[in-house]
C-alpha positions in Angstrom: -22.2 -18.3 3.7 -20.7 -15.9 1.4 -19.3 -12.1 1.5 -22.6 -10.0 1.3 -23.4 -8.7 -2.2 -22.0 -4.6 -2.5 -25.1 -3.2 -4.3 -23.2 0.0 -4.6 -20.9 -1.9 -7.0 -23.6 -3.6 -8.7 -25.3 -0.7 -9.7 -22.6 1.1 -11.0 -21.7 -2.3 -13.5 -25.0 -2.2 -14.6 -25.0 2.2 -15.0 -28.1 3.1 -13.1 -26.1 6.5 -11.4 -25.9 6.5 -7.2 -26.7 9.8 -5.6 -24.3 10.4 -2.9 -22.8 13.1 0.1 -19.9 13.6 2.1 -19.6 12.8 5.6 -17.4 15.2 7.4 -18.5 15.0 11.0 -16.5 11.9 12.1 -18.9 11.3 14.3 -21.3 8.0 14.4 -24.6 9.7 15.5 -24.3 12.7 12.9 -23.6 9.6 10.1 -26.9 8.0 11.6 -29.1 11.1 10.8 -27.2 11.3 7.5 -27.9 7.8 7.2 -32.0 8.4 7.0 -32.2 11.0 4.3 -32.1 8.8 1.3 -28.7 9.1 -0.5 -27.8 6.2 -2.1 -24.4 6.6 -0.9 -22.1 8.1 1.9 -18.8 8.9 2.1 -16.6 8.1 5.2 -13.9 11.0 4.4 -10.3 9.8 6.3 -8.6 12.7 4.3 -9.8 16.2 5.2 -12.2 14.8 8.6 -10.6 14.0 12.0 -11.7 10.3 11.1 -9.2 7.3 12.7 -9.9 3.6 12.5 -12.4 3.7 15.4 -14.2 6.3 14.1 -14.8 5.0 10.6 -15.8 1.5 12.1 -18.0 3.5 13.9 -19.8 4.9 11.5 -20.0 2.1 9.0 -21.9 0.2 12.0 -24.5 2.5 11.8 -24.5 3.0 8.0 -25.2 -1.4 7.8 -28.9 -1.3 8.5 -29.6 1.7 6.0 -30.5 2.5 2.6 -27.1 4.5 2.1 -24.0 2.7 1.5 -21.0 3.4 2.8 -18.0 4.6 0.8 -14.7 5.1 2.7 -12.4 7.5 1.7 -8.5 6.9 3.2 -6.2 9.9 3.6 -3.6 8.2 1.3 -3.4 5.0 -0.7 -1.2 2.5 1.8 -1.8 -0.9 1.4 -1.6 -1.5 5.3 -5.0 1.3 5.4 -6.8 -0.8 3.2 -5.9 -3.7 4.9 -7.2 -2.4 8.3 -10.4 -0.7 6.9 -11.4 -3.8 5.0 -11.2 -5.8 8.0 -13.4 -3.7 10.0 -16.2 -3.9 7.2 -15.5 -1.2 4.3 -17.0 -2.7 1.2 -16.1 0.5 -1.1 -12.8 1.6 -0.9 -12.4 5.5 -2.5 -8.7 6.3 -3.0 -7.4 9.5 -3.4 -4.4 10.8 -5.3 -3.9 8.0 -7.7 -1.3 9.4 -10.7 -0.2 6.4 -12.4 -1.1 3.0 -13.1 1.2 1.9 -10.9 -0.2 3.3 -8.0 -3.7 1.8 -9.4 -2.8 -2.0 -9.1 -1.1 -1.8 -6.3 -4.5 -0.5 -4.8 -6.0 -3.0 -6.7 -3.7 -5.7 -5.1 -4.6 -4.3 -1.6 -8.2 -5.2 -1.6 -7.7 -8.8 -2.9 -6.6 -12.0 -1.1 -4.0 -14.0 -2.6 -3.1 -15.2 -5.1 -5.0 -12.3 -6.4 -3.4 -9.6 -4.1 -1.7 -9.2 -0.8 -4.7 -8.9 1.8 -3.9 -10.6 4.7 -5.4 -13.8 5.4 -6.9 -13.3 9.0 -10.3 -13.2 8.0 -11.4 -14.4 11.3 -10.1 -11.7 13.4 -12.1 -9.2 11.4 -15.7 -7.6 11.8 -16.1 -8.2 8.0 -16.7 -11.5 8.1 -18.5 -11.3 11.9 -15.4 -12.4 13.1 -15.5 -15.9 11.1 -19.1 -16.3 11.3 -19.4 -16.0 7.7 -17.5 -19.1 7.0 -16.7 -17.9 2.8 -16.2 -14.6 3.6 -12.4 -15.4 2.3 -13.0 -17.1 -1.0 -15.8 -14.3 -2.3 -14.8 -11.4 -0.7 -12.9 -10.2 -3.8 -15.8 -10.2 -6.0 -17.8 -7.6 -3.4 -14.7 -5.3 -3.2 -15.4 -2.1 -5.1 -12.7 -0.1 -5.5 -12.7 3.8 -6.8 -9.6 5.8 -7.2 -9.5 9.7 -7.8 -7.6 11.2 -10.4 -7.0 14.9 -9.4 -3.7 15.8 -11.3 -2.4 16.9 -14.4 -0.2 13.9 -14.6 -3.0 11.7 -13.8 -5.0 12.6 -16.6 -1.6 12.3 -18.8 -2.0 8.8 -17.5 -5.5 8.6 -17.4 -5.7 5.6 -20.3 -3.3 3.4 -18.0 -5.1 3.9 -15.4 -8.3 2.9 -16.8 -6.6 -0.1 -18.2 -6.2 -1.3 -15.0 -8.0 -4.6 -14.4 -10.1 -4.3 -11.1 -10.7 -0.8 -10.7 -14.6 0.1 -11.1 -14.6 3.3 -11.0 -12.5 6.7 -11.2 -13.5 9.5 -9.4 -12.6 13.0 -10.4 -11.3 15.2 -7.6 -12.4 18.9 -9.0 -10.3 21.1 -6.0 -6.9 19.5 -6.3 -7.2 19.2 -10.2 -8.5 22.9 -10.2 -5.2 23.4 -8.0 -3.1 21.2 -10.1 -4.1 23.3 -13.6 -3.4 26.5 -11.6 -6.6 27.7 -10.4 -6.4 27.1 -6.6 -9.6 27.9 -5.1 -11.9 27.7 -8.4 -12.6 24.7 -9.5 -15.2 26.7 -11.5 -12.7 28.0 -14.0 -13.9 26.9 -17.5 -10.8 25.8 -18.2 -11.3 23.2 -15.2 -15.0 22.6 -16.2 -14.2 21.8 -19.8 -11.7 19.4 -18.8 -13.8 18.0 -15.7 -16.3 16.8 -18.8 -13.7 15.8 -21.2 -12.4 13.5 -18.4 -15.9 12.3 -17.7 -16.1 11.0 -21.2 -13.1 9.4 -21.4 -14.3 7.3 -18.2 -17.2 6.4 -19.2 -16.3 5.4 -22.6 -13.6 2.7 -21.3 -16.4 0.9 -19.5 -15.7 2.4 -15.9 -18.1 4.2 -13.8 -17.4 7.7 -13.6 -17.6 9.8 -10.7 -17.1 13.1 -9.3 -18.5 15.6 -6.5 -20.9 18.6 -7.1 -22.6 20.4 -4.6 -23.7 22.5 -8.1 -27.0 20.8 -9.0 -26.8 22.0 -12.3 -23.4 21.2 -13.1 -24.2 17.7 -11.3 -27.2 17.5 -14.1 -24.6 18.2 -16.9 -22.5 15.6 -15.2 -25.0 13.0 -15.1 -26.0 13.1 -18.6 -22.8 12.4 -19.8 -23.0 8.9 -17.9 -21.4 9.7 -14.5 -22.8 7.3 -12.8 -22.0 7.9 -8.7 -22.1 11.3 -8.1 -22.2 13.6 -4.4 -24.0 16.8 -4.6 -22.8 17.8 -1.3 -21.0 17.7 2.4 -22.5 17.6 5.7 -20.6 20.1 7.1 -21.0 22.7 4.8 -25.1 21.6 4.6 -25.1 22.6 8.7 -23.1 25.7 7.9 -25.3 27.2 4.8 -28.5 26.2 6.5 -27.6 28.0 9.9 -26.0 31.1 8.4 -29.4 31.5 6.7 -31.6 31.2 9.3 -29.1 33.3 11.6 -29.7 35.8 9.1 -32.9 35.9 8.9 -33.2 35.4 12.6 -31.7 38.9 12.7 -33.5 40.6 10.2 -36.6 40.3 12.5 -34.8 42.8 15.3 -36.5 46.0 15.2 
C-alpha cells in the first residue's frame, strides 16, 4: 500500500486553480464546520493562530474525510517542524518567510526521506502512515509531498529566479502584508505600488512552471489574480468571516431599537 495520492498537488501540476481560506480558530470543531463549506482547500495557520502540534493533528483529523484539503502553515521554516508535522499527517506543507534559495532546498530537503532529504526514517511511529499500516508509505511518500513557500520580502523577490529554480518546490506563495511591510507600506497592502508588484510577481511564477499563489479576501483583486494563472488562491480567514458577519448583524440588530 502506498502514500495516498495529494490531489491538492495534483491539481495545481495540472493548473486547474484551488479555492482556498484561512483557518484561524485552532480549534478542531470550528475546522470541522469549515470543513463542509466547499473550499477546495484549508489552511492550518501555526504562524499568527495559537496552533501547537496537538492542535494541528487535530484538525487535520477532521479535515481527512472532507472535500477541503488541508494545507499547514508552520510559524518558521525548521526542518525539525516539518519533520513533526509530516509525521502526524500534513501532506501540504506552506512555508513562510523563504528569502533565498538556500532556505528553499533546505525546505525541500525536510520533506523528503533520504537519500533525497533528511526526513527521519521512523515512518512507523507516525499517524501518516497509520502507524505502519501503510506498509510503502516510506518509499512514495516523497512523490505526495507538496511543498509551498512564501515569498514576502524585497530580498525574496531579488531572489525570486533562484528560488523558483529550486527543484521540488510546487508552488510559491505570495505573502501581500509582510511584502506590503517590507516595500514600506505597513498596513496597506493595497498600495498600488504593492499591487503592481503583487501581479508582476504572479507572472513571473507562473511563467517558470510553478503554481502561483497568494491570499485575497478582495474578490475582485482575487479575479485579477486568477486570470493571470494563480492557480491556489484563499479569498478569506475564518476569524475575520465571524467578526464581519457579527458586527453586521449587531448593527443591524440595533438599528431596530426605537
Amino acid at each position: 500500500m502506498a502514500a495516498p495520492v495529494n490531489e491538492f498537488k495534483k491539481a495545481l501540476a495540472n493548473g486547474f486553480p484551488q479555492i482556498g481560506c484561512w483557518l484561524g480558530f485552532a480549534d478542531a470543531y470550528a475546522t470541522e464546520v469549515m470543513s463542509v463549506t466547499g473550499f477546495d482547500w484549508l489552511v492550518v495557520d501555526g504562524e499568527h493562530s495559537p496552533n501547537d502540534l496537538r492542535s494541528i493533528r487535530d484538525q487535520l483529523q477532521v479535515l481527512e474525510p472532507s472535500p477541503s484539503h488541508a494545507v499547514v502553515r508552520l510559524p518558521v521554516g525548521e526542518t525539525w517542524m516539518i519533520k513533526q508535522a509530516l509525521d502526524i499527517g500534513a501532506q501540504t506543507m506552506l512555508i513562510p518567510m523563504i528569502d533565498t534559495a538556500e532556505q528553499a532546498q533546505e525546505m525541500v530537503r525536510a520533506c523528503r526521506y533520504p537519500p533525497d532529504g533528511v526526513r527521519g526514517a521512523g515512518a512507523t511511529l507516525g499517524r501518516a502512515s497509520k502507524f505502519g499500516t501503510v506498509a510503502d508509505y516510506a518509499i512514495t511518500a516523497n512523490d505526495q509531498i507538496c511543498l509551498l513557500v512564501q515569498v514576502e520580502s524585497v530580498t525574496a523577490l531579488e531572489n525570486l529566479d533562484d528560488i523558483l529554480a529550486v527543484e521540488g518546490i510546487d508552488g510559491v506563495f505570495i505573502g501581500p502584508a509582510d511584502l506590503a511591510a517590507s516595500m514600506g507600506f505597513l498596513g496597506n497592502s493595497g498600495a498600488p505600488e504593492v499591487l503592481e508588484t503583487i501581479q508582476t510577481t504572479i507572472s513571473r511564477i507562473v511563467a517558470s512552471g510553478k503554481a502561483a499563489g497568494i491570499l485575497s479576501p478582495d474578490l475582485d483583486r482575487a479575479k485579477i489574480y486568477l486570470s493571470l494563472g494563480a492557480t491556489f488562491v484563499a479569498v478569506g480567514i475564518d476569524v475575520r468571516i465571524l467578526v464581519t458577519a457579527a458586527q453586521n448583524i449587531a448593527t443591524k440588530a440595533k438599528s431596530l431599537r426605537p
